[in-house]
N, C-alpha and C positions, 0 to 999 in steps of 0.2 A: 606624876612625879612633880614635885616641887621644884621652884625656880627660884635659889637661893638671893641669885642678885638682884631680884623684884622684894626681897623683904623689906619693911622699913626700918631693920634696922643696919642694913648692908649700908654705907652710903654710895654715894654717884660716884662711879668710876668713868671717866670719859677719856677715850685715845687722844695724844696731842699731833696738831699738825705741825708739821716739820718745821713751819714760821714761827712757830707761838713756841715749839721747842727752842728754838734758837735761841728768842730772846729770852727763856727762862736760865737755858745756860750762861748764856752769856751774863743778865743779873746773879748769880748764885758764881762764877767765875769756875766751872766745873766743866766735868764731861759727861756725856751718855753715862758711860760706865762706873762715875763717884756715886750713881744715884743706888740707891736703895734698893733690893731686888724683888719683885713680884712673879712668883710661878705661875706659867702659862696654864696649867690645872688650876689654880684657884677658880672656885665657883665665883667671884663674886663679880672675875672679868668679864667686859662685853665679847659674845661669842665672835668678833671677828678682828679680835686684838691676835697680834702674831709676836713671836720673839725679836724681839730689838724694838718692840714700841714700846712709848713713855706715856705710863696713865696717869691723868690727876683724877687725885681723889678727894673729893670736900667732903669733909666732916662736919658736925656740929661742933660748937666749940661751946663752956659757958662761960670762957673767958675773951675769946673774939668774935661769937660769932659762930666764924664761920672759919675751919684750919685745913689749907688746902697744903697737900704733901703730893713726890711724885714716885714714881717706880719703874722702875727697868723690867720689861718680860724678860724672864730669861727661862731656858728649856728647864 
């Protein structure tokens, strides 16, 4: 079986810790829940992301770089 989230063209999804959460809230003046929502089936999550955690995801960008967005598990 194929491993979707090892493709290269999935980018890196990485769970946030709780601290690094904070301060992205508090920069962005939001909640957990304004954020954007990612389903807990998505292949692309790492297998030990659970519902209420916040992943970032960096993309490629060819205008910055590099464009990092985040997302809410939710069921």
């Amino acid at each position: 079986m194929v491993d979707v989230s090892q493709h290269e063209l999935v980018p890196e999804h990485t769970i946030l810790d709780e601290t690094v959460l904070e301060d992205v809230l508090d920069e962005y003046d939001i909640d957990r829940t304004d954020l954007p929502k990612i389903k807990r089936t998505d292949k692309a999550l790492p297998d030990d992301a659970e519902v209420g955690d916040v992943i970032k995801i960096v993309r490629n960008s060819r205008t910055t770089d590099q464009a990092v967005v985040y997302r809410l598990v939710v069921e």
